[in-house]
Each structure stands twice: as structure tokens, then as C-alpha cells.
PDB file with one MODEL, atoms N, CA, C and O in Angstrom:
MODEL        1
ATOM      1  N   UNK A   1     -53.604  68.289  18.635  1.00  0.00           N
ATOM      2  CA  UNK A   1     -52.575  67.579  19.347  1.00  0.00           C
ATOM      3  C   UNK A   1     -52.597  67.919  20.824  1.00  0.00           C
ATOM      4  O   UNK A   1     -52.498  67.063  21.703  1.00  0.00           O
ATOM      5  N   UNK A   2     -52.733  69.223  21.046  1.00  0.00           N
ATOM      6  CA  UNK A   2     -52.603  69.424  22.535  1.00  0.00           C
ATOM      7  C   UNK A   2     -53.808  69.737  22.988  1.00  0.00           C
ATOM      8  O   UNK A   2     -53.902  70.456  23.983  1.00  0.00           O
ATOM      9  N   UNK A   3     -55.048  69.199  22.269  1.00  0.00           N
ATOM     10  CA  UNK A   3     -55.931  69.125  22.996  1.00  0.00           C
ATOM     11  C   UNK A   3     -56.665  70.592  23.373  1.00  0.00           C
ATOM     12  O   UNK A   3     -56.422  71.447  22.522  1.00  0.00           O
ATOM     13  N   UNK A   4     -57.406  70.993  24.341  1.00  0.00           N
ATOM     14  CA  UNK A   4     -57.752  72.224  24.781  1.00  0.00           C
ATOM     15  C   UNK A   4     -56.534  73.035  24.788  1.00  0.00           C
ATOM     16  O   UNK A   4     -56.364  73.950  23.982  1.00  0.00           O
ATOM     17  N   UNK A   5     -55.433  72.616  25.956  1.00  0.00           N
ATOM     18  CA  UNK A   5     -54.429  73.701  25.668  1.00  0.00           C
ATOM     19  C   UNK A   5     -53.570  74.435  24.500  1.00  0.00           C
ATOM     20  O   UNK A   5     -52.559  74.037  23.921  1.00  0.00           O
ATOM     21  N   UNK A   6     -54.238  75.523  24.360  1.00  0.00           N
ATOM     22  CA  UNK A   6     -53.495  76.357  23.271  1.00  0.00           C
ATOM     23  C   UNK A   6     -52.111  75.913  23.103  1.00  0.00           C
ATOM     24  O   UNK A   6     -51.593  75.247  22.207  1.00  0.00           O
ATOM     25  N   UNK A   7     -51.628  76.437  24.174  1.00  0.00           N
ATOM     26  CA  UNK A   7     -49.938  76.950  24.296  1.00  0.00           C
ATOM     27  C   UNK A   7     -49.187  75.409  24.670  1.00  0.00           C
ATOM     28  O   UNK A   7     -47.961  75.304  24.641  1.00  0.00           O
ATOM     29  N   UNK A   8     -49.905  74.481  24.948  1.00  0.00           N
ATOM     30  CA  UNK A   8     -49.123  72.874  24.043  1.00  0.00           C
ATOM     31  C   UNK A   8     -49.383  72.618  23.095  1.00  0.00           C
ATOM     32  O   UNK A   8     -48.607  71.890  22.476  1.00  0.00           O
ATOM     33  N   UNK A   9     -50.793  73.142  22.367  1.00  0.00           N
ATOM     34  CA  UNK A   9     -50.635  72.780  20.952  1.00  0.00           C
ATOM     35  C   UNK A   9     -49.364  73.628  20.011  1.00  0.00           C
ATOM     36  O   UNK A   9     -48.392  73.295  19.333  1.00  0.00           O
ATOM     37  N   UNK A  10     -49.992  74.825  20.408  1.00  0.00           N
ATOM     38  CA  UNK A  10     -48.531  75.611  19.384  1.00  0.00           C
ATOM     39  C   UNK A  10     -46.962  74.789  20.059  1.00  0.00           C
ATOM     40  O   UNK A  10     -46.207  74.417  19.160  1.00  0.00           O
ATOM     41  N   UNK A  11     -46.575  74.566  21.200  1.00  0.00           N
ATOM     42  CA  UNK A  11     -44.904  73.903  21.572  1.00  0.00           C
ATOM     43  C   UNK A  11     -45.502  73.006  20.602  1.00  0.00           C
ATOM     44  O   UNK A  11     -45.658  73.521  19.495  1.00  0.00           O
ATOM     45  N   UNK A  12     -45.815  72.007  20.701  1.00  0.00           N
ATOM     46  CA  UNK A  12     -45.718  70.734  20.271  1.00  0.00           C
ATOM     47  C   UNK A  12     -45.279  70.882  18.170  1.00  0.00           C
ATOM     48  O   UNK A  12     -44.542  70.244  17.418  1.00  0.00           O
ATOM     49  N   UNK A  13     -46.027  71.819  18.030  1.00  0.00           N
ATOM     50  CA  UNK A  13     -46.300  71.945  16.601  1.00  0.00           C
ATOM     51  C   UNK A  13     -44.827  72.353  16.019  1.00  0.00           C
ATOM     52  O   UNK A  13     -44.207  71.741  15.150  1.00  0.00           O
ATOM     53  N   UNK A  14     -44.398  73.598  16.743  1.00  0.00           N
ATOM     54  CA  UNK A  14     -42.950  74.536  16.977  1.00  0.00           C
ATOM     55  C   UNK A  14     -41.959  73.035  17.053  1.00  0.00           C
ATOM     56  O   UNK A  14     -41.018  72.682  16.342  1.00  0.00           O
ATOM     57  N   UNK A  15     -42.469  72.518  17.956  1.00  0.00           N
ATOM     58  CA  UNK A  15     -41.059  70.918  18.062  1.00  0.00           C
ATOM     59  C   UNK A  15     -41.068  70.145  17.050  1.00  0.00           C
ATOM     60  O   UNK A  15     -40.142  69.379  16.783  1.00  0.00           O
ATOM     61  N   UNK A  16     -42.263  70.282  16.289  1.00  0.00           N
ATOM     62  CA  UNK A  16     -42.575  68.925  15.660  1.00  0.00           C
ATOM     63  C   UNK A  16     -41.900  69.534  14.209  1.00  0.00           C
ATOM     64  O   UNK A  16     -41.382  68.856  13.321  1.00  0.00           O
ATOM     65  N   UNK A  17     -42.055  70.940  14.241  1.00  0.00           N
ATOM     66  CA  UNK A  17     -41.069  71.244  13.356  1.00  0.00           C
ATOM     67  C   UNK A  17     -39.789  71.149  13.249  1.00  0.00           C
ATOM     68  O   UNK A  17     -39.147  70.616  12.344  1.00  0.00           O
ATOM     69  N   UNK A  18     -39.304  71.837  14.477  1.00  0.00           N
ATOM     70  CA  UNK A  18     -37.840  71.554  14.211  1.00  0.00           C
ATOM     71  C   UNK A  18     -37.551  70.008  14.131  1.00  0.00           C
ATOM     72  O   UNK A  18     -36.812  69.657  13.212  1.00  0.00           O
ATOM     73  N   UNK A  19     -37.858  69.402  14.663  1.00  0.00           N
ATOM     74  CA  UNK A  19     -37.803  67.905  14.775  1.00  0.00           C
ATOM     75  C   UNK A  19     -37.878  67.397  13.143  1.00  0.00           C
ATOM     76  O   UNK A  19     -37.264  66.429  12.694  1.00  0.00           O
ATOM     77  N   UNK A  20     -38.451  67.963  12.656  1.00  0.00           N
ATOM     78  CA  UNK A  20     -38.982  67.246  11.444  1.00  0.00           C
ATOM     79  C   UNK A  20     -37.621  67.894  10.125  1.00  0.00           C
ATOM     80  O   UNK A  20     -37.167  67.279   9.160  1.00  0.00           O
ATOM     81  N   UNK A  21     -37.313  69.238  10.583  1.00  0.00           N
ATOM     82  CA  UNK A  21     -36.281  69.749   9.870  1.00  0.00           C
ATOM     83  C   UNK A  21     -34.607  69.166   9.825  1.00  0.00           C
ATOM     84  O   UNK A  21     -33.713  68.870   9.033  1.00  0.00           O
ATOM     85  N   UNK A  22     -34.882  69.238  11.116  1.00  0.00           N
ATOM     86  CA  UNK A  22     -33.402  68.654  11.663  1.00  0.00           C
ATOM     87  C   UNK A  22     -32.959  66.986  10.990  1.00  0.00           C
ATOM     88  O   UNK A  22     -31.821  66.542  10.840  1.00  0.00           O
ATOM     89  N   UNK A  23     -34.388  66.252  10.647  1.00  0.00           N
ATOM     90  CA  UNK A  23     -34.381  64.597  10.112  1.00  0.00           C
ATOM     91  C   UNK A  23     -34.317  64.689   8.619  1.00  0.00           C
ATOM     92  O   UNK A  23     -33.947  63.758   7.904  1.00  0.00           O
ATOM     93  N   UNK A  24     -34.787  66.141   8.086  1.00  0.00           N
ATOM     94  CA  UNK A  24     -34.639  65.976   7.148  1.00  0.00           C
ATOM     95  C   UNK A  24     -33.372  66.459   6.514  1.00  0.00           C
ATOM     96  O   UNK A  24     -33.122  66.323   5.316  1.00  0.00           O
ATOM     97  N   UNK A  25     -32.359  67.201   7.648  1.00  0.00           N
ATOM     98  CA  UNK A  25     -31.237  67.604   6.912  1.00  0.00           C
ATOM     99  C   UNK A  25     -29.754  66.559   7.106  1.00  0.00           C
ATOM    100  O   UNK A  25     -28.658  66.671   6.557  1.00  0.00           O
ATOM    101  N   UNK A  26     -30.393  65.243   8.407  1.00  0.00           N
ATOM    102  CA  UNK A  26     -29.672  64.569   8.354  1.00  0.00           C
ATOM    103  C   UNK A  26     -29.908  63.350   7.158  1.00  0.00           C
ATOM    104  O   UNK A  26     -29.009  62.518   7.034  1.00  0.00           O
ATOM    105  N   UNK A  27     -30.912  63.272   6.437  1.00  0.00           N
ATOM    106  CA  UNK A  27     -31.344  62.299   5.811  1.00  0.00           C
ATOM    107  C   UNK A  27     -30.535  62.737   4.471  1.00  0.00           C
ATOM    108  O   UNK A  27     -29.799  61.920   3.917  1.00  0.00           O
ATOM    109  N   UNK A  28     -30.686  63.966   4.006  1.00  0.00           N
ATOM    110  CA  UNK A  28     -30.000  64.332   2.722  1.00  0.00           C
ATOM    111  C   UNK A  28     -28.668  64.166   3.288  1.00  0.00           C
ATOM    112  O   UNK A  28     -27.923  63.901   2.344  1.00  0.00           O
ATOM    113  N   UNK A  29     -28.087  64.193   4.259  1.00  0.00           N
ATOM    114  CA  UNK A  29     -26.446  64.401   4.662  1.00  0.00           C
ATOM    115  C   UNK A  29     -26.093  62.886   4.492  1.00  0.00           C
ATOM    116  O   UNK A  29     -25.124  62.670   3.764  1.00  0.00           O
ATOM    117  N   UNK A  30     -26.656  61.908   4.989  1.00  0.00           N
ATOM    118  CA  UNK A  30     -26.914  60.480   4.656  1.00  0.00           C
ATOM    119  C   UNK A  30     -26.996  60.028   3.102  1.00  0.00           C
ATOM    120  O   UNK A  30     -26.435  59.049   2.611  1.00  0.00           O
ATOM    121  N   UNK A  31     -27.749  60.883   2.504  1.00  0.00           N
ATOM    122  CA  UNK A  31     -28.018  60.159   1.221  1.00  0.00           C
ATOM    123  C   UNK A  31     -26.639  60.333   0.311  1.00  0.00           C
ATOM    124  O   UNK A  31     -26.009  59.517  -0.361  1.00  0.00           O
ATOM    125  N   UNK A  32     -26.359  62.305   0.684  1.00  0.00           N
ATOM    126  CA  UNK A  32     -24.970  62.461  -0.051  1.00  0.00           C
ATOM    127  C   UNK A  32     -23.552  61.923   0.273  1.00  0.00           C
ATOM    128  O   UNK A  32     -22.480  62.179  -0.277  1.00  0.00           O
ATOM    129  N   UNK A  33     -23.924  60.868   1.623  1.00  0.00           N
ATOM    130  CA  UNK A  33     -22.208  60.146   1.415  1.00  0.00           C
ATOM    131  C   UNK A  33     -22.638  58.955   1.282  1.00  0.00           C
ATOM    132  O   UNK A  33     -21.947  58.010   1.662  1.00  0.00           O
ATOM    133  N   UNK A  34     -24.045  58.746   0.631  1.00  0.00           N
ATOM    134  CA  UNK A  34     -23.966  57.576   0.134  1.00  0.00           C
ATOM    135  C   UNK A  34     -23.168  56.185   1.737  1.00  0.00           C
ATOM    136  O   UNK A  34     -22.316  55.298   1.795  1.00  0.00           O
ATOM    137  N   UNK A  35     -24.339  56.971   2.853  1.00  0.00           N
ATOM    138  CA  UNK A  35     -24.541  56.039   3.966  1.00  0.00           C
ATOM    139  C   UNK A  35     -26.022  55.276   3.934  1.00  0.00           C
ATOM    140  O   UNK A  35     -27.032  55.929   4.198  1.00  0.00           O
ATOM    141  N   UNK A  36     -26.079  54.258   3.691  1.00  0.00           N
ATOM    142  CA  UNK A  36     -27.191  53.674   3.218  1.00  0.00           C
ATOM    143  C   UNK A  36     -28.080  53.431   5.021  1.00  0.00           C
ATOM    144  O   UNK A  36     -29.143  53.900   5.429  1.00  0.00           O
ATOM    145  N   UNK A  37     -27.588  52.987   5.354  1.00  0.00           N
ATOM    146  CA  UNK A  37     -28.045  52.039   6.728  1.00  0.00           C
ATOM    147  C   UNK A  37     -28.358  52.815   7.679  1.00  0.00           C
ATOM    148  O   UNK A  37     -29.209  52.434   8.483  1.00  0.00           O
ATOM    149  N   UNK A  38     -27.601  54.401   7.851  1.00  0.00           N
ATOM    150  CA  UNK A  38     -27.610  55.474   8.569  1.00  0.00           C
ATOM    151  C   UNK A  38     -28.882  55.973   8.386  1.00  0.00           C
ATOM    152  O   UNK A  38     -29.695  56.365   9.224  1.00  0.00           O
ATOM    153  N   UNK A  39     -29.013  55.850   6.085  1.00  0.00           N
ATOM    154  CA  UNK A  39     -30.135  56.637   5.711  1.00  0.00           C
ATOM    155  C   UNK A  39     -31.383  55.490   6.337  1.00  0.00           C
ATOM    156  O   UNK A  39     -32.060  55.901   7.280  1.00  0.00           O
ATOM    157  N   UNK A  40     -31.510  54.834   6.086  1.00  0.00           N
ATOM    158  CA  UNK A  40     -32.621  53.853   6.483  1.00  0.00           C
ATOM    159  C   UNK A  40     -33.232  53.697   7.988  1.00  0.00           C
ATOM    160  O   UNK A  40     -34.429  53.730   8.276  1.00  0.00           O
ATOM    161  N   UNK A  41     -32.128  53.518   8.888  1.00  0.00           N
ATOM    162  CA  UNK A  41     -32.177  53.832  10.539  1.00  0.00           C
ATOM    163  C   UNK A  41     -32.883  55.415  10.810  1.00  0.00           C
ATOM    164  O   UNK A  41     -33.882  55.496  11.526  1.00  0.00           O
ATOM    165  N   UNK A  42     -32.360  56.481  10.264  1.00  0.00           N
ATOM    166  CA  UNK A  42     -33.041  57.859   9.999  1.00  0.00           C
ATOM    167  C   UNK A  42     -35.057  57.324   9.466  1.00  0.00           C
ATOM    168  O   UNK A  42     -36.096  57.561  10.082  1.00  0.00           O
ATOM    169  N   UNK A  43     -34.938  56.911   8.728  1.00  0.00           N
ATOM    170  CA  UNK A  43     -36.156  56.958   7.982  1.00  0.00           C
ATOM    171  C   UNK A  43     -36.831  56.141   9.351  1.00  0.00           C
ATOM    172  O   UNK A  43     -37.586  56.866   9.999  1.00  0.00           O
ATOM    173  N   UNK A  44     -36.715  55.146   9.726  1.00  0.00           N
ATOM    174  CA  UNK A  44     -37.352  54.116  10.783  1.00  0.00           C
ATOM    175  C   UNK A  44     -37.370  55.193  11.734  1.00  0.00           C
ATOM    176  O   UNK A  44     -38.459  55.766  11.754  1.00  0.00           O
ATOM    177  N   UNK A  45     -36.553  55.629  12.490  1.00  0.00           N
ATOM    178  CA  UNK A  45     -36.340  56.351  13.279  1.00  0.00           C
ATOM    179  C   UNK A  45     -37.943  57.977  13.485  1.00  0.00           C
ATOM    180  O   UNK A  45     -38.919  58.282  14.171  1.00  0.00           O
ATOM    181  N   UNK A  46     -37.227  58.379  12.471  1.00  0.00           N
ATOM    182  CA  UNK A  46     -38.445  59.395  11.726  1.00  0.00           C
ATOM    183  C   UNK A  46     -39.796  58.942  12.089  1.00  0.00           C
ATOM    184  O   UNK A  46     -40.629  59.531  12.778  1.00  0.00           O
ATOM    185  N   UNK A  47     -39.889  57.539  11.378  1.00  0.00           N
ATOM    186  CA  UNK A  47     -41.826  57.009  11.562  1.00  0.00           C
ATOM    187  C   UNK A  47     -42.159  56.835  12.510  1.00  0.00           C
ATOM    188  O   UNK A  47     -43.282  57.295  12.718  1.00  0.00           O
ATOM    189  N   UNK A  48     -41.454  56.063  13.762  1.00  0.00           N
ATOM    190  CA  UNK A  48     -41.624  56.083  14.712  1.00  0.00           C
ATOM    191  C   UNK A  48     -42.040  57.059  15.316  1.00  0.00           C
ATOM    192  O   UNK A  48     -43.092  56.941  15.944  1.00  0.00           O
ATOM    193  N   UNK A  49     -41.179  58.592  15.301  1.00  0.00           N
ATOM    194  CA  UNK A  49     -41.578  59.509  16.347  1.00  0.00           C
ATOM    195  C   UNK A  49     -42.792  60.089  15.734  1.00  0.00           C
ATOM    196  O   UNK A  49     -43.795  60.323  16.407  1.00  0.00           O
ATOM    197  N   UNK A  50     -42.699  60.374  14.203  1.00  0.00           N
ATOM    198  CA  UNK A  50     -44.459  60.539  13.758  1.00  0.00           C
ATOM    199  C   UNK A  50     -45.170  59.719  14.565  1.00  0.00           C
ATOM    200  O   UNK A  50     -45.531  60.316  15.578  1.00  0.00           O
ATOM    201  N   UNK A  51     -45.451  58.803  14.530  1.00  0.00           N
ATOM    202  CA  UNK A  51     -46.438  57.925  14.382  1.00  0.00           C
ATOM    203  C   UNK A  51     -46.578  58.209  16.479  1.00  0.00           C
ATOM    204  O   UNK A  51     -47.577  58.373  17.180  1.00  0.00           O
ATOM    205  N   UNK A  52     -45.323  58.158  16.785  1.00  0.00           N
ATOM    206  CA  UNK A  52     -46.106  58.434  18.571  1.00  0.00           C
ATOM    207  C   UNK A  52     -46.639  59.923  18.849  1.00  0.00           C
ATOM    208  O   UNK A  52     -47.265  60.148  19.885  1.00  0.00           O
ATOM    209  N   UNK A  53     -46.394  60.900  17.947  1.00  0.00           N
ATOM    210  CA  UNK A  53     -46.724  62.422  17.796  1.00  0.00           C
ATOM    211  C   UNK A  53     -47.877  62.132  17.260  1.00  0.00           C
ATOM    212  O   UNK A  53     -48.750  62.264  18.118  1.00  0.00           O
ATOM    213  N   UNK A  54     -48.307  61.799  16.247  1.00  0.00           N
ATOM    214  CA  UNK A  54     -49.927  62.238  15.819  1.00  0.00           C
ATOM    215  C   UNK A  54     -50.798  60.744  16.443  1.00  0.00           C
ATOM    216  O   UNK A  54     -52.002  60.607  16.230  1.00  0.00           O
ATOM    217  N   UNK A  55     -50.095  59.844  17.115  1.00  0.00           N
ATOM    218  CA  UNK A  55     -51.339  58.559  17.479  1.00  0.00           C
ATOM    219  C   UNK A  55     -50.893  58.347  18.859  1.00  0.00           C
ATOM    220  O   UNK A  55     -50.642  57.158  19.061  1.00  0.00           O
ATOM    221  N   UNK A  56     -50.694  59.175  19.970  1.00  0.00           N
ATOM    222  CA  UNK A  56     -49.906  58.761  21.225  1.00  0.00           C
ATOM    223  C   UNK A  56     -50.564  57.155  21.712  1.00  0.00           C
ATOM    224  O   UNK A  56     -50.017  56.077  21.945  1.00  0.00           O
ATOM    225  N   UNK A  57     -52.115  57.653  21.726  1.00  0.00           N
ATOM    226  CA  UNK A  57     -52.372  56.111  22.458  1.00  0.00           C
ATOM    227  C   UNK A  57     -52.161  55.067  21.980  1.00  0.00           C
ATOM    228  O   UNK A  57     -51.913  54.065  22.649  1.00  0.00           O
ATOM    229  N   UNK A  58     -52.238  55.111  20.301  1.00  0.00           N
ATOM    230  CA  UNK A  58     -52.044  53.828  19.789  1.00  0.00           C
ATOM    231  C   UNK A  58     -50.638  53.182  19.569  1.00  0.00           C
ATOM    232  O   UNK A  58     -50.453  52.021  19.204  1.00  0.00           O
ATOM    233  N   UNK A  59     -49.216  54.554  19.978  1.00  0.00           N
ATOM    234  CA  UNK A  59     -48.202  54.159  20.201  1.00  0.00           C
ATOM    235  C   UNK A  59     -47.843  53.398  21.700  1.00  0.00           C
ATOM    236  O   UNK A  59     -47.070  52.447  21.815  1.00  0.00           O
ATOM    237  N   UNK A  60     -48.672  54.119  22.927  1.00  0.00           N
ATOM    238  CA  UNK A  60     -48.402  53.545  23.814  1.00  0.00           C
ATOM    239  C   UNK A  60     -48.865  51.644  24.005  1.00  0.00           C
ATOM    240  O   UNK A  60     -48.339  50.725  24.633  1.00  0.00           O
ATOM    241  N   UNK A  61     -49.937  51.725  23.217  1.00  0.00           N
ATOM    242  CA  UNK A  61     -50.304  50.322  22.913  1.00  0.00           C
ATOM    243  C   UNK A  61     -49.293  49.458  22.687  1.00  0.00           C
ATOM    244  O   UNK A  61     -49.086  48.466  23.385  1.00  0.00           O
ATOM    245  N   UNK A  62     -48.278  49.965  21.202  1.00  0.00           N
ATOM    246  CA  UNK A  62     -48.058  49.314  20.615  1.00  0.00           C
ATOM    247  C   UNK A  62     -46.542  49.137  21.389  1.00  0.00           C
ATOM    248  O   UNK A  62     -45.939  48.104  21.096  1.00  0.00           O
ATOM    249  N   UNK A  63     -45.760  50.238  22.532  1.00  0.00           N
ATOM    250  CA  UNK A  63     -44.744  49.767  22.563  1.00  0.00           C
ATOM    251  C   UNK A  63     -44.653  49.138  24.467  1.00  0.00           C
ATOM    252  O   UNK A  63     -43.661  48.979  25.178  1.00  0.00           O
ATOM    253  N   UNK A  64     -45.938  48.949  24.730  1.00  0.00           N
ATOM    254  CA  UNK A  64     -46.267  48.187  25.189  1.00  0.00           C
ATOM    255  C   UNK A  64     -46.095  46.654  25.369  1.00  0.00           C
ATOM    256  O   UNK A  64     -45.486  45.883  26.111  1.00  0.00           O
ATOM    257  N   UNK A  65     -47.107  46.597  24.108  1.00  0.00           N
ATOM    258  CA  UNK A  65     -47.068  44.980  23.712  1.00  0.00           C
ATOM    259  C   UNK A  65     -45.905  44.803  22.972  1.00  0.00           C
ATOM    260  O   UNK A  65     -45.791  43.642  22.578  1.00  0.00           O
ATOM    261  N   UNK A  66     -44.910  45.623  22.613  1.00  0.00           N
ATOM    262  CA  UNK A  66     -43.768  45.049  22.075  1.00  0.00           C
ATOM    263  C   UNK A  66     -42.525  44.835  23.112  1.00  0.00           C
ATOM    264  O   UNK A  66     -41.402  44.420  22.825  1.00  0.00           O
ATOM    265  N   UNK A  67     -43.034  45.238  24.429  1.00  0.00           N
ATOM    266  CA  UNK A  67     -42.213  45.373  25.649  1.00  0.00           C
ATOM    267  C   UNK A  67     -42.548  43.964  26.255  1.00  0.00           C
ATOM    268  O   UNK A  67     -41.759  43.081  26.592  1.00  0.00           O
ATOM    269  N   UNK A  68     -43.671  43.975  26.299  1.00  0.00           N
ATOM    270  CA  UNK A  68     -44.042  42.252  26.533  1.00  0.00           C
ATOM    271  C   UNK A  68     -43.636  41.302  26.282  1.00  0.00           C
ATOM    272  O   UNK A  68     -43.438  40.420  27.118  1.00  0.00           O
ATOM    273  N   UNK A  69     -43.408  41.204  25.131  1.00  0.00           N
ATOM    274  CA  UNK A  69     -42.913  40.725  23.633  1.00  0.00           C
ATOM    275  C   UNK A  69     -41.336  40.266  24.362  1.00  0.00           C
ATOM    276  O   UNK A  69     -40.899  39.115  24.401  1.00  0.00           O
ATOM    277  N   UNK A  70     -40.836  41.171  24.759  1.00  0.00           N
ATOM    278  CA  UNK A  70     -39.589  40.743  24.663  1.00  0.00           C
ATOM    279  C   UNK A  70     -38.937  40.994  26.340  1.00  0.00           C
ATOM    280  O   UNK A  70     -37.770  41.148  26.700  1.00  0.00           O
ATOM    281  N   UNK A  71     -40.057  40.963  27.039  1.00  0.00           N
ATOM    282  CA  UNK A  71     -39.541  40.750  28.526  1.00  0.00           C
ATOM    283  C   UNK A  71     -40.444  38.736  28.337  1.00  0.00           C
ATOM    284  O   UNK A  71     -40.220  37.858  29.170  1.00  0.00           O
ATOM    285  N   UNK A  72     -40.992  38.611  27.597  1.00  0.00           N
ATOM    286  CA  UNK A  72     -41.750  37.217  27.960  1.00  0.00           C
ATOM    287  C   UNK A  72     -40.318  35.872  27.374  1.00  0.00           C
ATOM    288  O   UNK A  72     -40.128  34.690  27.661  1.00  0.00           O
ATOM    289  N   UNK A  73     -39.318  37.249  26.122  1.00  0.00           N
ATOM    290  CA  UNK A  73     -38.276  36.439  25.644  1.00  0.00           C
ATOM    291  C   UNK A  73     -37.008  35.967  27.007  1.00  0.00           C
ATOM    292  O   UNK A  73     -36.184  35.053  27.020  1.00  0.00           O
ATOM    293  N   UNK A  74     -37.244  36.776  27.786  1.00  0.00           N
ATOM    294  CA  UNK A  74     -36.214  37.024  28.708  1.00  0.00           C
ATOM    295  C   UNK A  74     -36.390  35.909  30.210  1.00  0.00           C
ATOM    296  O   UNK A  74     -35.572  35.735  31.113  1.00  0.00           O
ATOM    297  N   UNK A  75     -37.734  35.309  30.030  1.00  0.00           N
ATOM    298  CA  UNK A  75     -38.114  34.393  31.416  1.00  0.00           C
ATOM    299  C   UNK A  75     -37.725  33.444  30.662  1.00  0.00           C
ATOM    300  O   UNK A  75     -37.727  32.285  31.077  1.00  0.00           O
TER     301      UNK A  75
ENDMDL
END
């Protein structure tokens, strides 16, 4: 993830944990009051930041062309 640098790979890894802990203790807190939409927004939410953590370029691609997307809605 961080490439040559050591000491961004270990932060990044250290964040990606807590990050990953913290979604998962709001997701069970979601499931047990039986908040459906909260739980689901969590889950979307979640893939997203995976998906720009382990694929940066192919996220920057993608929220890119989805920026396009909806500045082309706006002319």
C-alpha cells in the first residue's frame, strides 16, 4: 500500500484497522436496533473506502467519471 515507504505502509495499515473496527461495531449497533437503511448506508459506505484503500487509481478513475457524470447533469 505505501509503496517503498515503510512507515506509510505500517500508518495506513494501523488506520485501515481502526477504520475497519470502528464499521464494524457500528454495523452490529445497526443491525441490533434493527436500523435497516443505516445498516445498508454503513455497508455502501464501508466498500467504498475499501475499494479507494486497496485500488486508489482505479478509485480516482472512477469518481472522476462519476463527477462528470453529474456536473454534465448540471449544464
Amino acid at each position: 500500500m505505501g509503496g517503498n515507504n515503510q512507515l506509510a505502509s505500517y500508518v495506513t495499515t494501523i488506520l485501515s484497522s481502526i477504520f475497519g473496527v470502528v464499521l464494524m461495531v457500528r454495523v452490529f449497533s445497526h443491525w441490533g436496533r434493527s436500523e435497516w437503511g443505516k445498516l445498508f448506508t454503513c455497508f455502501i459506505g464501508a466498500s467504498l473506502a475499501a475499494y479507494c484503500i486497496f485500488k486508489p487509481a482505479a478509485a480516482v478513475q472512477l469518481l472522476t467519471g462519476l463527477g462528470t457524470l453529474i456536473a454534465s447533469v448540471f449544464q
